[in-house]
C-alpha positions as CSV (number, residue, x, y, z in Angstrom):
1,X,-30.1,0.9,-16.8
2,X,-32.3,0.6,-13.8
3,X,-31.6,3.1,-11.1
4,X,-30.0,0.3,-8.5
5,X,-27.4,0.1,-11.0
6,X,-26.9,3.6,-12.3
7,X,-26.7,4.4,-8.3
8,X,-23.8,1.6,-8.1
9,X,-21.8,2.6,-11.2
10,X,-22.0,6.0,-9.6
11,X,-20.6,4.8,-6.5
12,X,-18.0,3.2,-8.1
13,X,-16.8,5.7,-10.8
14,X,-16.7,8.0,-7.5
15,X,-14.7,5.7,-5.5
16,X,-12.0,4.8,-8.6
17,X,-11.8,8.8,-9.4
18,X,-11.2,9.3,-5.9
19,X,-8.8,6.3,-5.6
20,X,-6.8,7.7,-8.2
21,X,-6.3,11.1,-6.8
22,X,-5.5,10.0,-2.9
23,X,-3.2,7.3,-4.4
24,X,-1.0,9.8,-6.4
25,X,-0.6,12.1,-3.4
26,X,0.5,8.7,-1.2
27,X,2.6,7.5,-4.0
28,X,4.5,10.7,-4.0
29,X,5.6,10.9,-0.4
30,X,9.4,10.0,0.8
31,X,8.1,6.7,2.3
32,X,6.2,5.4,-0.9
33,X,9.5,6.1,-2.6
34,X,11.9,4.1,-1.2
35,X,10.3,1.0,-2.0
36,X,12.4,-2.3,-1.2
37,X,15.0,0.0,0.5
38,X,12.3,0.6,3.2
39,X,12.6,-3.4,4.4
40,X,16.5,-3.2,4.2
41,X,18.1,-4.6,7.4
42,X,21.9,-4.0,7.6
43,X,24.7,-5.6,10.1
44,X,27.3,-3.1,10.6
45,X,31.2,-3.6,12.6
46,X,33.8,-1.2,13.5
47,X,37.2,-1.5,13.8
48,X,39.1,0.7,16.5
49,X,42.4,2.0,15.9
50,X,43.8,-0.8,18.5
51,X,42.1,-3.4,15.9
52,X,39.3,-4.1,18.7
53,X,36.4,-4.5,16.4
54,X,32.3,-3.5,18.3
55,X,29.7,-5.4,16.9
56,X,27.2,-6.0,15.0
57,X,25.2,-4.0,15.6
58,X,21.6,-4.2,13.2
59,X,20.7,-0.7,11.3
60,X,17.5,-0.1,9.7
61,X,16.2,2.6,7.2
62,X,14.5,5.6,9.0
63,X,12.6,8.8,7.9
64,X,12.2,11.6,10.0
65,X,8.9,11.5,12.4
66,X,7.6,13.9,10.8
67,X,7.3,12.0,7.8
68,X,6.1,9.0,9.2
69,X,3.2,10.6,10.4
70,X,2.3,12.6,7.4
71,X,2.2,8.7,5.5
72,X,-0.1,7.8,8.2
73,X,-2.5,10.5,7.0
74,X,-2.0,10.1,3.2
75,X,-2.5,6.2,3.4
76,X,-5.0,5.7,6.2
77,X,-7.8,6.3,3.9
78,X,-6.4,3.3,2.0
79,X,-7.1,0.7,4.8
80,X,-10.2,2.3,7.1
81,X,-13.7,0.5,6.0
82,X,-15.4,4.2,6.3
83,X,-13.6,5.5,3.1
84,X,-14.2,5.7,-0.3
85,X,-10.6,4.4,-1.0
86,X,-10.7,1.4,1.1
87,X,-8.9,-0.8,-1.0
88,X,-10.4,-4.0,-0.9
89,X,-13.2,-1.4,-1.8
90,X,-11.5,-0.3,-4.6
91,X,-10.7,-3.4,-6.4
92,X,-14.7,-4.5,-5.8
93,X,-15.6,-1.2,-7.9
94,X,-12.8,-2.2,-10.7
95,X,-14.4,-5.5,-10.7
96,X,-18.1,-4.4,-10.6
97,X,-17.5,-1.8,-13.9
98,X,-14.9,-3.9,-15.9
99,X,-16.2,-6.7,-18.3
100,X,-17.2,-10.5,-16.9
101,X,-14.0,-11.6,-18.4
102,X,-11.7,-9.1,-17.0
103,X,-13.4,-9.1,-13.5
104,X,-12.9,-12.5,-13.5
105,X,-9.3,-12.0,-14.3
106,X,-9.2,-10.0,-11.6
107,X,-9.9,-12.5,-8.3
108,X,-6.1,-12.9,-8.1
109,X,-5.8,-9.0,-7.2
110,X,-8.2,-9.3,-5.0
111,X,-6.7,-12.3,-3.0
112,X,-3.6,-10.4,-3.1
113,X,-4.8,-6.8,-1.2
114,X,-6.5,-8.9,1.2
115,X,-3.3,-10.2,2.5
116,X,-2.0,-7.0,3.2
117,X,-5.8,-5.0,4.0
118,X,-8.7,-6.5,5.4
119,X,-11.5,-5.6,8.4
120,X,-10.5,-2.2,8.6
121,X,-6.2,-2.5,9.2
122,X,-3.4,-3.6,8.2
123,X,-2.6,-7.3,7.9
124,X,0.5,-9.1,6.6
125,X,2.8,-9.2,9.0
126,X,7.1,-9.5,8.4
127,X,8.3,-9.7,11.8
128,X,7.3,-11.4,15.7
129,X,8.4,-9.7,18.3
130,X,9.4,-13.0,19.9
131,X,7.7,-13.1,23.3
132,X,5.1,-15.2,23.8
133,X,4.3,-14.4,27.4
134,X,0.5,-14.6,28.6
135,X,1.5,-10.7,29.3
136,X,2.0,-9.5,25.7
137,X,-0.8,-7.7,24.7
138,X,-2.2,-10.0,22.7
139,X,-2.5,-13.5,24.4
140,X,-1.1,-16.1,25.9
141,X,1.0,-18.1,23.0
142,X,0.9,-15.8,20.7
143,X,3.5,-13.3,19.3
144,X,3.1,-9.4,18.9
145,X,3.3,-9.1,14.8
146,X,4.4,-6.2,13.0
147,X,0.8,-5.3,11.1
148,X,-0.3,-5.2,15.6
149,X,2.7,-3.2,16.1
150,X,2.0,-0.9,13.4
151,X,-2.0,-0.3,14.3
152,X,-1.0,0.2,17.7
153,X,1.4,2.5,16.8
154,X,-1.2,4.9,14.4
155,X,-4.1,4.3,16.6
156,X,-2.5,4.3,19.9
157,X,0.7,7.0,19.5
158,X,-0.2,8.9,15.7
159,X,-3.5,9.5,15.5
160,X,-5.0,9.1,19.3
161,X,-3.7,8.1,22.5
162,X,-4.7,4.6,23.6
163,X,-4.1,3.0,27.0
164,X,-4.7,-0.8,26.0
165,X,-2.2,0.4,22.5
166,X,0.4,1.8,24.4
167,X,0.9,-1.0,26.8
168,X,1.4,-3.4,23.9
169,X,4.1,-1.3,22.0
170,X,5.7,-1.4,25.8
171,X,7.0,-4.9,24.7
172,X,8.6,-3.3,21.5
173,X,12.0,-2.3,21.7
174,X,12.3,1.8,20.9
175,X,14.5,1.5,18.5
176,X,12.7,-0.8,16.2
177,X,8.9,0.4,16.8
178,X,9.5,3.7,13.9
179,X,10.9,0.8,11.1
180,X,8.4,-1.3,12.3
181,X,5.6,0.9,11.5
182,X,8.0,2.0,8.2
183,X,8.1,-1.4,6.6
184,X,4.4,-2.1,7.2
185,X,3.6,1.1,5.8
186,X,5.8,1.0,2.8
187,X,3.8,-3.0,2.6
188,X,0.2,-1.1,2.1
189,X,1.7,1.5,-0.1
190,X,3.0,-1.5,-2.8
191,X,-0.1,-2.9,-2.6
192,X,-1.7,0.7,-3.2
193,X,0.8,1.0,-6.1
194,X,-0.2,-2.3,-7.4
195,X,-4.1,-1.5,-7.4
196,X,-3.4,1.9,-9.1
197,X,-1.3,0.6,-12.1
198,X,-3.9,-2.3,-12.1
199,X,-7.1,0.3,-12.6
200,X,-4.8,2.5,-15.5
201,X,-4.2,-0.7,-17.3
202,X,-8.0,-2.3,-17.4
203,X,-8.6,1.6,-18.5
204,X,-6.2,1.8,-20.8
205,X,-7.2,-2.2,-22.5
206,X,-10.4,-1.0,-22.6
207,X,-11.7,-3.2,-19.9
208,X,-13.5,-0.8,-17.8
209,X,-17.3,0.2,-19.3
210,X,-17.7,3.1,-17.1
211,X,-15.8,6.3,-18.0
212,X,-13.8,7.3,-15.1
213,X,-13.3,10.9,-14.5
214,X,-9.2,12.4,-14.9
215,X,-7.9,8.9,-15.3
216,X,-4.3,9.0,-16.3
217,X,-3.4,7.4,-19.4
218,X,-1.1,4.3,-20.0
219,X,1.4,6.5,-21.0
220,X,2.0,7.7,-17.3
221,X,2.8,3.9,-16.0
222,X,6.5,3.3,-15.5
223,X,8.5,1.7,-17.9
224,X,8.8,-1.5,-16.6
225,X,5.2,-1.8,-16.2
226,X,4.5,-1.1,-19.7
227,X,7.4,-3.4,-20.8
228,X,5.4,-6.6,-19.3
229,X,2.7,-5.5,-21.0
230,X,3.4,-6.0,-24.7
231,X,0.1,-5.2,-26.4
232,X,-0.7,-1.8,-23.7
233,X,2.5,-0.8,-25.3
234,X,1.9,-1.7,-29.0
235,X,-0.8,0.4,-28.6
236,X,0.6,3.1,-27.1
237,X,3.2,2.8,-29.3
238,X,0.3,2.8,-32.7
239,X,-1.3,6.4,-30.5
240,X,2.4,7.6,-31.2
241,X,2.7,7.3,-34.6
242,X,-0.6,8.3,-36.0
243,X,0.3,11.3,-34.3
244,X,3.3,12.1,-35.9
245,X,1.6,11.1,-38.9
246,X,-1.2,13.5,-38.6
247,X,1.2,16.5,-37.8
């Protein structure tokens, strides 16, 4: 192999260990964890003793602060250019060590990440915050979206203090900038979730030339994962009962 590539699959098999390791730490946060309850909006009335009913009034999920800043940390390396577990990044290395057939198989994945991660933040925005004054932060005609909201938020409020980020996130209501910033983080960690089960299954198939370091096996992919994947679990399945055989 000449050295350019041993110096690539090098990179790579670095970058997919690596991807493994900061993904299960991510994965196992409170955030990562609630998964579609995380983009749950609710309307909520009460009814008074008199029968005078309030509302409605809108309630969203929330985590304590604290929380939402420790996901910050865990998942920033997932969507800043300058680390190894960038994940557009990451998908490239699964491509570039996986066979021509299976990295062709692959383009869909990477279409997919690049809708939620691309130039260094997050991208994929679910809600506008409805102003479209030339005053908004971001231009004249065009709205503040969530993925803004959310890099404003981490960059601006999180991580540093930003003057030009703080003024935008003045046109946010309070009380929606934390589930804001939830949803679009619990948006990256799906994707993250997706990638990782993604890189254990081309491992698992057999799909991946290199040999990456403390890759989990198939048999730590959830169940649902492995049911739409009839032949990962034939196998798996085969791996079972040679065992018992052989005891």
């Amino acid at each position: 192999m000449p050295s350019s590539q041993a110096d690539r699959q090098e990179r790579d098999v670095r970058r997919l260990e690596k991807f493994l390791r900061r993904s299960e730490i991510a994965l196992a946060g409170s955030i990562a964890q609630m998964r579609d309850e995380a983009f749950q909006l609710e309307l909520k009335w009460e009814r008074h003793a008199d029968g005078h009913i309030d509302g409605p009034r809108l309630e969203f999920p929330s985590v304590p602060l604290v929380e939402l800043k420790a996901c910050i940390v865990d998942s920033r390396v997932f969507f800043l250019t300058s680390e190894d577990c960038y994940l557009p990044s990451v998908v490239s290395a699964l491509r570039a060590q996986s066979t021509r057939e299976h990295a062709q198989a692959l383009e869909p994945l990477k279409e997919y990440v690049n809708q939620f991660v691309r130039d260094g933040r997050l991208h994929g925005a679910l809600v506008y915050s409805g102003r479209i004054e030339s005053d908004n932060g971001v231009g004249p005609g065009r709205l503040l979206g969530s993925d803004q909201v959310a890099m404003d938020y981490i960059n601006g409020v999180a991580l540093h203090e930003d003057e030009e980020r703080l003024a935008r996130l003045e046109n946010v209501e309070s009380s929606t900038l934390e589930h804001t910033v939830l949803m679009q983080l619990a948006l990256l960690l799906k994707a993250v979730r997706t990638v990782r089960t993604q890189l254990i299954v081309s491992i698992a198939g057999g799909h991946v030339l290199a040999t990456i370091p403390n890759a989990p096996g198939a048999e730590s992919l959830d169940e649902d994962v492995l049911d739409s994947l009839p032949s990962l679990r034939a196998k798996l399945d085969g791996e079972a009962n040679e065992a018992e055989t052989d005891s």
